[in-house]
C-alpha positions in Angstrom: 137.6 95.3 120.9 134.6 92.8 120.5 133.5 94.1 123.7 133.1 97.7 122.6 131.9 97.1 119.4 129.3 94.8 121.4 128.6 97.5 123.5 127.8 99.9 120.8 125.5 97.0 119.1 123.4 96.6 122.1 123.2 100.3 122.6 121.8 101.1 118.9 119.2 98.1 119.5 117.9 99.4 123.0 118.4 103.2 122.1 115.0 103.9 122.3 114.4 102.5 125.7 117.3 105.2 127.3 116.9 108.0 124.3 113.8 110.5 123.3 114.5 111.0 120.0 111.5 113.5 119.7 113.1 115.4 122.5 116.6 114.5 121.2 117.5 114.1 125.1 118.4 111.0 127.2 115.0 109.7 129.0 115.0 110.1 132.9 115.4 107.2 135.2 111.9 106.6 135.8 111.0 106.8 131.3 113.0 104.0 131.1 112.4 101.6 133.7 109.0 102.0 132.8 109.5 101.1 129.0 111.6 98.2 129.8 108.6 97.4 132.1 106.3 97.6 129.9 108.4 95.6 127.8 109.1 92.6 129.5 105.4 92.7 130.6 104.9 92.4 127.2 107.4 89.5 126.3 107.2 87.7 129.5 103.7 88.2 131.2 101.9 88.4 128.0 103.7 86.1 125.0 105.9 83.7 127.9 102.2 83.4 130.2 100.4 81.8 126.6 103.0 79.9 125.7 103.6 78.4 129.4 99.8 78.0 129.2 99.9 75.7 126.1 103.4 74.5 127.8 101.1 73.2 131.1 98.4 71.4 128.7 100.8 69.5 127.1 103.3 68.7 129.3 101.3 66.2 131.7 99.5 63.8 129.2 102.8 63.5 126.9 105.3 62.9 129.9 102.7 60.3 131.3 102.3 58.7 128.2 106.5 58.0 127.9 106.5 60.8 125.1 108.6 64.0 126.9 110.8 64.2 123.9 107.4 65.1 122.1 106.8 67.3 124.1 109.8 69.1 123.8 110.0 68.3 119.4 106.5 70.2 119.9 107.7 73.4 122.1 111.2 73.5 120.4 109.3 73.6 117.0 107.3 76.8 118.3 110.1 78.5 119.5 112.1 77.8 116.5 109.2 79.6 113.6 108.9 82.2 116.9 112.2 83.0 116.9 112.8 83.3 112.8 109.8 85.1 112.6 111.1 87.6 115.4 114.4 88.2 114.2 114.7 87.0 110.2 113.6 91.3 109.2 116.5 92.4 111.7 118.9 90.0 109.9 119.4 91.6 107.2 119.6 95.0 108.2 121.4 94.2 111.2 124.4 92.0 109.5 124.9 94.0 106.1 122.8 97.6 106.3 124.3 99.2 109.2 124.9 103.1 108.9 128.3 102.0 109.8 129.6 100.2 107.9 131.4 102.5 105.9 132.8 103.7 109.3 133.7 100.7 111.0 135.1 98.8 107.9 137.7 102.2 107.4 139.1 101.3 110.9 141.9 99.0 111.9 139.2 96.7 113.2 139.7 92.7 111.7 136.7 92.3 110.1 136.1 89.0 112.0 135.6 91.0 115.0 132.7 92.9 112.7 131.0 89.8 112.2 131.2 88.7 115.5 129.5 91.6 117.3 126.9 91.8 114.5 126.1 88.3 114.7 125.8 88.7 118.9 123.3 91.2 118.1 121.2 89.0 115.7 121.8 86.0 118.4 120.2 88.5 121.0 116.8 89.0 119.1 116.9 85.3 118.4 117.4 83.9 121.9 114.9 86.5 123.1 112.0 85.4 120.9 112.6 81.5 120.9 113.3 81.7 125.3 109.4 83.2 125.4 108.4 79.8 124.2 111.3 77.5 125.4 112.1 78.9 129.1 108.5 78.5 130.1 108.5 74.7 129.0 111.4 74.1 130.4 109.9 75.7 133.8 106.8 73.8 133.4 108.5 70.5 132.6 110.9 70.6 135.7 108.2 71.2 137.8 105.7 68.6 136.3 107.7 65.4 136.3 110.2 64.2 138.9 113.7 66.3 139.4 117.0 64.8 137.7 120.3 65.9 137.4 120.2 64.8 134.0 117.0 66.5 132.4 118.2 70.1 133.7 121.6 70.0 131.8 119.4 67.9 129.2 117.3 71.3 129.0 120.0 74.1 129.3 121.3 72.5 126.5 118.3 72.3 124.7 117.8 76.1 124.8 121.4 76.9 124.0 121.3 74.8 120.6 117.6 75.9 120.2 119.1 79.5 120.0 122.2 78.9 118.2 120.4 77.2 115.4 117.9 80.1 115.0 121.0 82.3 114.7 122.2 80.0 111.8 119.2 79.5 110.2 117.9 83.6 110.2 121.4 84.1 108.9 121.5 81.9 106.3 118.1 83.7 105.3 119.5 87.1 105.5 122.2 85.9 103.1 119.7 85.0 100.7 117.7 88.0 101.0 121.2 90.1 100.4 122.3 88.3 97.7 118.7 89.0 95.9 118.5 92.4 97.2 121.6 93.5 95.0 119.9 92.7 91.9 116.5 94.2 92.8 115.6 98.2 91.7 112.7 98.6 94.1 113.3 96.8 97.2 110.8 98.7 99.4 107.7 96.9 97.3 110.1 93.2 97.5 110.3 93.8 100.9 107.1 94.0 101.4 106.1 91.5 99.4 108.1 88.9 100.8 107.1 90.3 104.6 103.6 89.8 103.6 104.4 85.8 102.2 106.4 85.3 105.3 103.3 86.2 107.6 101.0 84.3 105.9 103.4 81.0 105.7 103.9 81.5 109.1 100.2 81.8 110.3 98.9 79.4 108.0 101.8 76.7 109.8 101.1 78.0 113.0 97.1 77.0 112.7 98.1 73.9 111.1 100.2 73.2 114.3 97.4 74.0 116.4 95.1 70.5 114.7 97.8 68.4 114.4 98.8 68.9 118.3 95.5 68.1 119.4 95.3 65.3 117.1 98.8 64.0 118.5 97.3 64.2 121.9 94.1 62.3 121.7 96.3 59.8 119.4 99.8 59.6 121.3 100.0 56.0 121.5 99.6 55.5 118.1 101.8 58.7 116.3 104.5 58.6 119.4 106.2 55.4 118.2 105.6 56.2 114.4 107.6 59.9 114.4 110.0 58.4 117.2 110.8 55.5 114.1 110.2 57.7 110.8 111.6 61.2 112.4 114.4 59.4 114.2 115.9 63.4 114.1 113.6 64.9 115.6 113.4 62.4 118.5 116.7 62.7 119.3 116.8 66.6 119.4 113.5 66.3 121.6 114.8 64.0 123.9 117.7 66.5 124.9 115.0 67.9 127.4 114.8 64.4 128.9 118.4 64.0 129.8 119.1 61.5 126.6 123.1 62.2 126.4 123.8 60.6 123.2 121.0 63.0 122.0 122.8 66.1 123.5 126.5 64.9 121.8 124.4 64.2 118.2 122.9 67.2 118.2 125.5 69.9 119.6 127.9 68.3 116.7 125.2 68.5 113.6 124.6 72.2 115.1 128.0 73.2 115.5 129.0 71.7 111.7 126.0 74.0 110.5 126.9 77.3 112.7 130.7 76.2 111.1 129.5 76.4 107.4 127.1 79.2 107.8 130.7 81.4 109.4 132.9 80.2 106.8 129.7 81.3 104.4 129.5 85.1 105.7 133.3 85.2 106.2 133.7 84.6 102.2 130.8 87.1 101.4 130.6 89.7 104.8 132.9 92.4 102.6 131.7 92.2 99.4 127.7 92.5 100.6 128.2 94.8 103.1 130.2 97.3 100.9 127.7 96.4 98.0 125.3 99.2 96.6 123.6 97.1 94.1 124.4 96.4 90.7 122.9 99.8 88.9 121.1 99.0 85.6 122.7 100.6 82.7 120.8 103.4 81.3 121.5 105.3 77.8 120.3 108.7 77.8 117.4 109.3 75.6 116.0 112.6 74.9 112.3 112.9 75.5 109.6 115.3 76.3 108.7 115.1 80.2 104.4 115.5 80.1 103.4 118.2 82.1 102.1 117.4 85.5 99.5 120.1 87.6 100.8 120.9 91.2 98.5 118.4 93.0 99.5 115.3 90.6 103.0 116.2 91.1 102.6 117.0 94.8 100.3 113.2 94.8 102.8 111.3 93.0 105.6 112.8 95.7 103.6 110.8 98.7 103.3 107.4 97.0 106.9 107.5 96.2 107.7 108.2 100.0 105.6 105.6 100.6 106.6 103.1 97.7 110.4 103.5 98.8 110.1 102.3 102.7 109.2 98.9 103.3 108.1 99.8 106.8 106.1 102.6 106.1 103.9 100.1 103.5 104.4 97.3 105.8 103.0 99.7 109.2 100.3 102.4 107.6 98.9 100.6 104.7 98.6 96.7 105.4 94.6 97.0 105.0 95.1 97.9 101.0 95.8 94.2 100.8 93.7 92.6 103.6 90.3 94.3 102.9 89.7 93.0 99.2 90.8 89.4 101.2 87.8 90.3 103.5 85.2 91.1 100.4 86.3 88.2 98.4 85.9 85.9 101.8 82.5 87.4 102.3 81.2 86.5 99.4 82.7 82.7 99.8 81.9 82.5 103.5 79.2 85.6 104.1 76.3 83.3 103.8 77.2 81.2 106.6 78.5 84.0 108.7 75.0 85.4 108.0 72.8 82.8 108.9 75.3 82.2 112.5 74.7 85.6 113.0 71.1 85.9 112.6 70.9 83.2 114.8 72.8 84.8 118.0 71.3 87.6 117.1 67.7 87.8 115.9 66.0 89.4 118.5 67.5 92.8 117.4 66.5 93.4 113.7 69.8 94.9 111.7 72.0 93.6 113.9 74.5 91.7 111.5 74.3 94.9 109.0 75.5 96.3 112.0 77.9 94.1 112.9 79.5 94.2 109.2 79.2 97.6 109.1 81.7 97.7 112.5 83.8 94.7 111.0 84.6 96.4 107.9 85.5 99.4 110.4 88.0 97.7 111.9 89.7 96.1 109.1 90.6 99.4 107.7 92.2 100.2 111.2 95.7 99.5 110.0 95.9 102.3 106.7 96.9 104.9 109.0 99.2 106.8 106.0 98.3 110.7 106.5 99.3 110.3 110.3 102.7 110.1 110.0 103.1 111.6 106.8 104.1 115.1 107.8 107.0 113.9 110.3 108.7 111.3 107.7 109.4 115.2 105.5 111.6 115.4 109.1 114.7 117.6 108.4 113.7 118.2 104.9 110.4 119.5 105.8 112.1 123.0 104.4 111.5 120.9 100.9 108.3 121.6 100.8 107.7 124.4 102.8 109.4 126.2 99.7 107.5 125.2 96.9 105.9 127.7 94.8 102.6 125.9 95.8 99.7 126.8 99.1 100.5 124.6 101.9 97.0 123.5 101.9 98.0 121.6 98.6 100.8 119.6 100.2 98.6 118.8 103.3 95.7 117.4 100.8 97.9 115.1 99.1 99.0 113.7 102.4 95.4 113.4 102.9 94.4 111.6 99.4 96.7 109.4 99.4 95.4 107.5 102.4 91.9 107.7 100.9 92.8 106.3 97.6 94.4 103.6 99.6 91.4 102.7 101.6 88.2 104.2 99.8 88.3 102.0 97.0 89.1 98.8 98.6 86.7 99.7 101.1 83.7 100.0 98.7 84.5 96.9 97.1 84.3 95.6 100.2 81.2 97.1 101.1 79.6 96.1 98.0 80.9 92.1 98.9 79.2 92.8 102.2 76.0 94.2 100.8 75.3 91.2 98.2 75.3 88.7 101.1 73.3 90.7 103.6 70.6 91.5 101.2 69.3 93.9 103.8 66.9 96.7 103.4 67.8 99.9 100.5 68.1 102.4 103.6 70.4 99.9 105.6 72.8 98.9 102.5 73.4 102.5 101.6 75.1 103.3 105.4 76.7 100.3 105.0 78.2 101.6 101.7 78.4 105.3 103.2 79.9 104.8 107.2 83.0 102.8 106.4 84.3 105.8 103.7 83.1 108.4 105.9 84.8 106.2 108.5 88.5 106.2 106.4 88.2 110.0 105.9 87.2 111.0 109.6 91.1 109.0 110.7 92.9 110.2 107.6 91.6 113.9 108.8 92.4 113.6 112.3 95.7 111.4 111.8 96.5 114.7 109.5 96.0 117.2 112.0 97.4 115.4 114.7 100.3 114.7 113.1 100.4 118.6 112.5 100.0 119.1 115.8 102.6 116.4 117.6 105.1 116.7 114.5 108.5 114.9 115.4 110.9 116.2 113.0 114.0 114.9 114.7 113.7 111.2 114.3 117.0 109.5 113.5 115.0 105.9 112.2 111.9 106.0 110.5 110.0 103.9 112.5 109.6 106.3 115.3 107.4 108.2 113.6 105.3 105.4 111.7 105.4 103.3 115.0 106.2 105.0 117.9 104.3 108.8 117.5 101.2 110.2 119.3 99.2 110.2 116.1 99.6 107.1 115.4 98.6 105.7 118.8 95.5 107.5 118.6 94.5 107.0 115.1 94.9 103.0 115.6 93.4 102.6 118.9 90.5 105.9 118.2 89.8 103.5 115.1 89.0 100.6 117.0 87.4 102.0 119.9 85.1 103.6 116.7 84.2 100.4 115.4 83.5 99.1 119.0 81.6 101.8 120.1 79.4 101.8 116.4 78.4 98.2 117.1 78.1 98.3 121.5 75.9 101.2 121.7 72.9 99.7 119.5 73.7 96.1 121.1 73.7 97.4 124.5 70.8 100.2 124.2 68.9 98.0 121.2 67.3 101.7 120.6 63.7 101.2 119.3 64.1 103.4 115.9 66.3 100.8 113.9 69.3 100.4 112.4 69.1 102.0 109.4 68.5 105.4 112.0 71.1 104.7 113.8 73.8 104.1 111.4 73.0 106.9 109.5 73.1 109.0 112.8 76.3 107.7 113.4 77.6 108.9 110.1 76.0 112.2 110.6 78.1 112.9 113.7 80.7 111.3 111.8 79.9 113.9 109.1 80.2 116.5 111.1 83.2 115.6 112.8 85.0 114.9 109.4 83.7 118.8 108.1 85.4 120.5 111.4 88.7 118.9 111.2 88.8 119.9 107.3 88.1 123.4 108.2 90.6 123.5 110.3 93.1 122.0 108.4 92.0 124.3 105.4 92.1 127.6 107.3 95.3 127.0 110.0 96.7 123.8 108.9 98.9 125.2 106.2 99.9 128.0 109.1 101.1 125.3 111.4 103.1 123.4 108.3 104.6 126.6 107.5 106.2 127.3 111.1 107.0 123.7 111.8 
């Protein structure tokens, strides 16, 4: 039975790899050995090849300087934030919000049996993420220092209880996270919220990580002997890579007592979360009069409920509400020295960093990419819309302002943060403040019509359409191919009319490119909606 039900776990997690959901038809042969290709290029060859490259400057120094077990404290650490960070938002979902649940738990199946293929699933995406940073130190440290028997069961070892206590730990979180999701009424904005925290935490440790390796390097003999005494712990569980044997019994036990408590933990609670729909707030009925809304306010307020209810439709198409006032306010705290680096590099081409900011602030609107999926989310329901008493144009334009109110205003403040530090010239601050919004409504127009265009109405999970569309792809790299381009041209060509001429021809083809996809979208774009 666990072997079926593990089956059917590993086939929802890797259905996209074998199934086209868009064509709702298995891939062929040759579709998915080239995803998984890509894939593993991706995981191995990309993430594995930096990691073993920050494996190979460590490894040599630390093992010469008696200190492998720091080495390994060090790699172990990396793959342990990798692997929460790669498999604490599947935890959740995977353990407790299956669509088959209901299904599953109505069968004579012992709900032990549940857990266990569930938690095989989560130990998958655990082990995957944590191996891309422990399997390439372990390769690097076999072949650095001198072979023994001992230090390649020391690092097997190592990677198993590296893995099972990722497991343990993500679950433990995902507990949490259920046991606070039941008393939450929006758990799309919480979710993101918390997503957001999580990044930044895990950023801000993994920079911090950076300065203190490079300080432990150029001061091993002096910190090696200090953590070894105050962090006995940690020495222990690094020194599994050496061979160290009592380190391998100490720290398979404390792993397995903590695996042991976190089972005994879901086995108490696994029924009662995953059969949970939330503890409903109790409403009385009050009679009141509803204020009249116009068709575009209603048909408005329809998108930012769509997009206020899935965490990974905020999370995927809107990020740069949040990160491009970050960006203004760190202009105005850092722009002067930014300024004054880049006049230097640059001063033999006049308007170069209003150029440059110009492009920047480009680029960080690159992730609100709303409008582009926006007509395939309406998937099977699209007939929703298609029969209100209302002009399909005025559906497609709310898709259309709500990415711009998500991005235009953020964006001029942003702007306006950019312009008080450059202090440039009244011709060249008002295409800085002009080419970033003419910028956000060119890619909300041609996200828009794209979308209209490509529309995959068939999706069975969400994300395929917010992550995995044509529209999408084109809209995210078209933007920052845009804000390359913008700033390469003039630095390549360094065209003798100026900056302020260029930029503002920029935004005239811009313009002009912005006017033809509106046409078409006002004259055929409700046509196409219509027939989709």
């Amino acid at each position: 039975m666990v072997k079926t039900l593990l089956k059917k776990q590993f086939a929802e997690m890797f259905r996209s790899y074998f199934y086209d959901t868009k064509k709702n038809k298995a891939r062929s042969k040759a579709g998915t050995i080239a995803y998984i290709a890509l894939f593993v290029l991706i995981m191995a060859g990309l993430l594995g090849g930096t990691f073993g490259a920050m494996a190979y400057s460590l490894c040599a120094p630390l093992a010469a300087a008696g200190a492998g077990w720091l080495y390994f404290a060090i790699m172990s650490a990396i793959a342990f934030l990798l692997g929460i960070f790669g498999s604490v938002f599947t935890t959740y979902t995977g353990l407790y919000l299956s669509k088959d649940n209901d299904l599953l738990l109505s069968m004579p199946i012992p709900t032990g049996k549940i857990m266990l293929a569930r938690l095989l699933g989560v130990y998958l995406m655990g082990l995957m993420y944590s191996a891309v940073v422990i399997v390439p130190a372990v390769i690097v440290y076999l072949v650095t220092v001198p072979f023994s028997a001992a230090a390649l069961v020391g690092c097997v070892v190592l990677i198993l209880l590296l893995s099972v206590f990722v497991l343990t730990l993500s679950c433990l979180l995902g507990w949490v996270v259920a046991r606070i999701s039941l008393k939450l009424k929006n758990k799309g904005i919480v979710t993101v919220l918390i997503s957001l925290a999580f990044i930044g935490l895990y950023y801000f440790c993994y920079f911090k990580a950076m300065d203190l390796i490079r300080d432990l390097i150029a001061n091993i003999a002096v910190y090696g002997p200090a953590i070894r005494e105050k962090a006995y712990g940690l020495y222990l569980f690094g020194s599994i890579g050496e061979g160290n044997w009592i380190g391998m019994a100490v720290c398979t036990a404390v792993v397995a007592l903590l695996f042991a408590l976190m089972w005994l933990l879901l086995g108490r609670t696994f029924l009662s979360l995953a059969t949970a729909t939330g503890a409903g707030e109790k409403i009385k009925y009050t009679a009141r009069r509803e204020k009249q809304r116009s068709a575009a306010s209603a048909l408005l307020a329809k998108e930012f409920g769509r997009l206020g209810s899935s965490a990974n439709y905020m999370l995927n198409c809107s990020l740069s509400t949040l990160l491009i006032p970050i960006v203004g306010v760190l202009l105005l705290i850092k722009g002067p020295v930014l300024v004054e680096v880049l006049s230097e590099v640059f001063g033999a081409i006049p308007g170069a960093v209003t150029l440059l900011f110009t492009a920047a602030l480009c680029m960080a609107a690159a992730m609100n990419d709303a409008a582009a999926p926006s007509v395939s989310l309406e998937g099977r329901s699209i007939w929703i819309p298609q029969s209100l008493p209302v002009e399909p144009w005025q559906i497609l334009r709310a898709k259309l302002r709500m990415q711009l109110l998500l991005t235009a205003p953020v964006m001029l403040f942003a702007s306006v943060c950019a312009a008080l530090v450059i202090k440039a010239p009244p011709a060249e601050t008002l295409a800085l403040l002009a080419l970033p919004q003419l910028f956000a409504l060119f890619f909300a127009l041609l996200g828009l019509t794209l979308d209209l265009r490509h529309a995959n109405l068939q999706w069975t999970n969400e994300l395929s359409p917010i992550k995995q569309s044509l529209p999408v792809t084109v809209v995210i790299l078209g933007s920052f191919f845009y804000a390359a381009a913008l700033a390469g041209i003039y630095l390549l060509l360094t065209p003798s009319f100026g900056v302020a001429l260029y930029l503002w021809g920029f935004a005239a083809v811009t313009g002009v490119a912005c006017l033809i996809l509106y046409l078409w979208l006002r004259r055929k774009g409700g046509k196409v909606f219509m027939e989709l």
